[in-house]
MIGUDO-532529 format. One record per residue (C-alpha): residue number from 1; x, y, z. Coordinates in Angstrom, 1 decimal, padded with zeros to 4 digits. Last residue first. Example, Ala and Ser with C-alpha at 12.3 -4.5 7.8 and 13.67 -1.06 7.14 Angstrom:
<pts>
   resi        X        Y        Z
      2    013.7   -001.1    007.1
      1    012.3   -004.5    007.8
</pts>
This chain:
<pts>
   resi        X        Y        Z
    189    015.5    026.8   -024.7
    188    013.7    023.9   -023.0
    187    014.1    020.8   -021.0
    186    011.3    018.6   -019.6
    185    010.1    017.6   -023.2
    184    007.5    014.6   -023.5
    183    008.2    011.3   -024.9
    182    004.8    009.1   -024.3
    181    005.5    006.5   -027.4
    180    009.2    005.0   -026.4
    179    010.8    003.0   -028.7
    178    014.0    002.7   -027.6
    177    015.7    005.7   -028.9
    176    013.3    006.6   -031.7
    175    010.9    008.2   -029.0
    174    013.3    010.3   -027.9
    173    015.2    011.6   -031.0
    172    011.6    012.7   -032.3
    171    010.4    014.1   -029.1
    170    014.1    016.3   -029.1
    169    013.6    017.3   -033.3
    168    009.9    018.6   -032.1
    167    011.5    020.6   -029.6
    166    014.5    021.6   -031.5
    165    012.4    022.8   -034.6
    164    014.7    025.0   -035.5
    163    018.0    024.8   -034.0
    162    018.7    021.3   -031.4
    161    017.1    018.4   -030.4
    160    017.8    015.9   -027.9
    159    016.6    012.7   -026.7
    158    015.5    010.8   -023.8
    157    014.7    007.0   -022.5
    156    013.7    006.4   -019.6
    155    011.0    003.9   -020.3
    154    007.7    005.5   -018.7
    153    008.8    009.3   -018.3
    152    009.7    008.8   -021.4
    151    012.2    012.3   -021.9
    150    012.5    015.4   -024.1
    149    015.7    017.6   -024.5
    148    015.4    021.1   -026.5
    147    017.4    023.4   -028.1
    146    017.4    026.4   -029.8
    145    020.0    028.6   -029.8
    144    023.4    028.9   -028.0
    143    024.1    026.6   -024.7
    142    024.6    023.5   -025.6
    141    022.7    020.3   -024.6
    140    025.4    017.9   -025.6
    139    027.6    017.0   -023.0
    138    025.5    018.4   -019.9
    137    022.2    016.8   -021.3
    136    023.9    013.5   -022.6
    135    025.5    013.0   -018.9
    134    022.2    013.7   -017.5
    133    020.4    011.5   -019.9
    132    022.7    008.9   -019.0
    131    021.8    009.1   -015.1
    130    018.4    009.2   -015.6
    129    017.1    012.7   -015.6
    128    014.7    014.5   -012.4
    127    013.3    017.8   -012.2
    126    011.7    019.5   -009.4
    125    013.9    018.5   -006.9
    124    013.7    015.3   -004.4
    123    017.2    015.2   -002.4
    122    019.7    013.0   -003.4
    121    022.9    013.5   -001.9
    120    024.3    010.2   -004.0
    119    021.9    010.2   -007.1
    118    019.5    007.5   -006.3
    117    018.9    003.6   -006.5
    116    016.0    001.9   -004.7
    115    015.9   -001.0   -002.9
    114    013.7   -004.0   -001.7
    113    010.4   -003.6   -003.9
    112    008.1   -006.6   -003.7
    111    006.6   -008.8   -005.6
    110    003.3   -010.7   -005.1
    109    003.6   -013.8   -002.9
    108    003.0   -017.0   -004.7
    107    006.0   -018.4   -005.8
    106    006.5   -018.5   -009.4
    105    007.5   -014.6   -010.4
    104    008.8   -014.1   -013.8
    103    006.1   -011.8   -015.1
    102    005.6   -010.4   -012.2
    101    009.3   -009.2   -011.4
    100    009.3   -008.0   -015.0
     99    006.4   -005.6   -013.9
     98    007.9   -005.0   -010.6
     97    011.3   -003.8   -012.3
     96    009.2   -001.3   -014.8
     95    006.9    000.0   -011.8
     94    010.0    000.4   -009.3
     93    012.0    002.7   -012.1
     92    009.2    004.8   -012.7
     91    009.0    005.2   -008.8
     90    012.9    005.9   -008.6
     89    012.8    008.7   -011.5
     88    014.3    009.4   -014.8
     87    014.8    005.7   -015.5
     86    018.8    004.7   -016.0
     85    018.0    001.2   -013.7
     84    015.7   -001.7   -013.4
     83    016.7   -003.9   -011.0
     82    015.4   -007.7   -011.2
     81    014.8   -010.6   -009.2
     80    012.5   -012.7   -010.6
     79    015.4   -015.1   -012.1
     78    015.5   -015.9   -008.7
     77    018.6   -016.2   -006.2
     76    017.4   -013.2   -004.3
     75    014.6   -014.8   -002.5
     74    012.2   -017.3   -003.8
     73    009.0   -016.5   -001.7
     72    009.7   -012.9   -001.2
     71    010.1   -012.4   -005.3
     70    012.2   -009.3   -005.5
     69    012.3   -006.2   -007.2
     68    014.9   -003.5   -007.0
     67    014.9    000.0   -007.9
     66    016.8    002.4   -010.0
     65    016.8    006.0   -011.0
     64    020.1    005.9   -011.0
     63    022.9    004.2   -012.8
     62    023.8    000.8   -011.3
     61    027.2    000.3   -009.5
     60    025.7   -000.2   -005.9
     59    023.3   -002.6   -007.2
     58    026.1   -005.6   -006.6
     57    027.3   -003.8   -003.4
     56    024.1   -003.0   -001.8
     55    022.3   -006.2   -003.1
     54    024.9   -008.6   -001.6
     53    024.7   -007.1    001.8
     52    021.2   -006.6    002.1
     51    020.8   -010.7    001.6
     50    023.9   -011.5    004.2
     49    021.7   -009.5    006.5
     48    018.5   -011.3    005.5
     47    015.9   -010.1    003.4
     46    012.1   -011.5    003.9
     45    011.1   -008.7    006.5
     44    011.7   -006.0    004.4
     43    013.7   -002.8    005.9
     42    014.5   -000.8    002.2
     41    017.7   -001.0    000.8
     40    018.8    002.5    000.0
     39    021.8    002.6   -002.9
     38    023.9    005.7   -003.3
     37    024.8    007.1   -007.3
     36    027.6    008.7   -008.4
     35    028.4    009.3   -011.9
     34    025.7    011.6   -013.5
     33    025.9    014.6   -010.9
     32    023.1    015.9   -009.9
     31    020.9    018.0   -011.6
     30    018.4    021.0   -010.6
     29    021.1    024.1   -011.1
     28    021.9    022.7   -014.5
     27    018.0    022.2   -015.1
     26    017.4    026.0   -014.4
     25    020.3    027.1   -017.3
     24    018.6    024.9   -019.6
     23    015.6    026.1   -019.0
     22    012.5    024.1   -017.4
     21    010.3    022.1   -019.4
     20    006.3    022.8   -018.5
     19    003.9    019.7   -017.9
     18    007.0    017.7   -017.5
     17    007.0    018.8   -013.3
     16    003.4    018.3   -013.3
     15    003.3    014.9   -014.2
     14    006.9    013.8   -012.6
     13    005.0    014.8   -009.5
     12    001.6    013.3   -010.5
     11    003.5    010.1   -011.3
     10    005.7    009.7   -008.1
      9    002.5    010.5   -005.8
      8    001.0    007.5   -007.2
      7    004.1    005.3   -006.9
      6    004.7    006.6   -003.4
      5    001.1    005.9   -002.8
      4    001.4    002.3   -004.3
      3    004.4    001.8   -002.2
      2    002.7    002.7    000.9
      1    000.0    000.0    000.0
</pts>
C-alpha cells in the first residue's frame, strides 16, 4: 500500500513537473551529478543481512533512477529478481522492475520492492534525468539557440534536439531511442 502511494504521488509529481520544461540554465542548477549514485535497501522482513549485503554492493554500480524487485517467496537467487536502472525517477524505475518481477515470479507472494537507486545527496527536486540522460544533457545540450531535451517518463529513454524545430527534433530523437511512445520535453530553450 505505501508503495502504491509513493508510486501514485511519483507520477503526478513527474506529471506536473514535465507539464512545462524548465531552461537549460534552471535544469543545470536542478541536476546531480551523473556518476555517483547511493543505494537504500528498504527494511523487508524476507531479506536477510547476508541478503542486504549482496544487493548494496552488486546494485551499488547501477545508474540511477533504480529499484529492485524481489520475489519474497524465492529470494534473491530468482530469475524474478530484477533492478531496473537509468529511469528518470525511482518510482518509474519500481513500476518497470515490478512488472518484469511479475512476469517471472512463481511463488505466490506478489513482488516486492527491496531497494531503490539515487543520485548520492539525493534530495527530491523539481526535475529528475536518468543518469545517462544527465551526462547527454551536460555534453550535448549546448548553450546557444534552440534546443530542447525530451524524456519517457515510462521507459527512460530521452533525446535531444537542437536549431529550428529543436522541440519537435528532441520528441523525435526520444521516441526513436528505444521505442518510447509518451516522450514529452522537460528541457527547453
Amino acid at each position: 500500500m505505501r508503495l502504491a502511494m509513493v508510486a501514485a504521488l511519483g507520477i503526478l509529481t513527474a506529471g506536473a513537473a514535465l507539464a512545462q520544461p524548465v531552461t537549460g540554465r534552471e535544469a543545470k542548477k536542478m541536476l546531480f551529478p551523473p556518476a555517483k549514485a547511493e543505494v537504500e535497501i528498504l527494511p523487508v522482513a524476507f531479506l536477510s543481512e547476508n541478503d542486504r549485503a549482496l544487493l548494496r554492493m552488486v546494485v551499488s554500480e547501477q545508474p540511477y533512477y533504480g529499484a529492485i524487485a524481489v520475489s519474497p517467496d524465492e529470494g534473491l537467487a530468482s530469475e524474478a529478481t530484477i533492478a531496473a536502472a537509468n529511469h528518470h525517477t525511482t518510482e518509474a524505475a519500481a513500476r518497470a522492475a515490478l512488472a518484469v518481477c511479475e512476469e517471472k515470479r512463481k511463488g505466490r507472494a506478489p513482488c516486492a520492492i527491496v531497494g531503490f537507486v539515487r543520485p548520492k545527496g539525493w534530495k527530491s527536486r523539481p526535475l529528475s534525468l536518468s543518469s545517462d540522460a544527465t551526462e547527454g544533457f551536460r555534453a550535448d545540450y549546448g548553450a546557444r539557440g534552440p534546443r530542447a531535451l525530451a524524456v519517457s517518463p515510462a521507459t527512460g529513454r530521452w533525446g535531444i534536439g537542437t536549431g529550428a524545430g529543436a522541440g519537435e527534433k528532441a520528441l523525435a530523437a526520444c521516441a526513436k531511442a528505444g521505442g518510447a511512445g509518451d516522450c514529452v520535453l522537460a528541457v527547453a530553450d
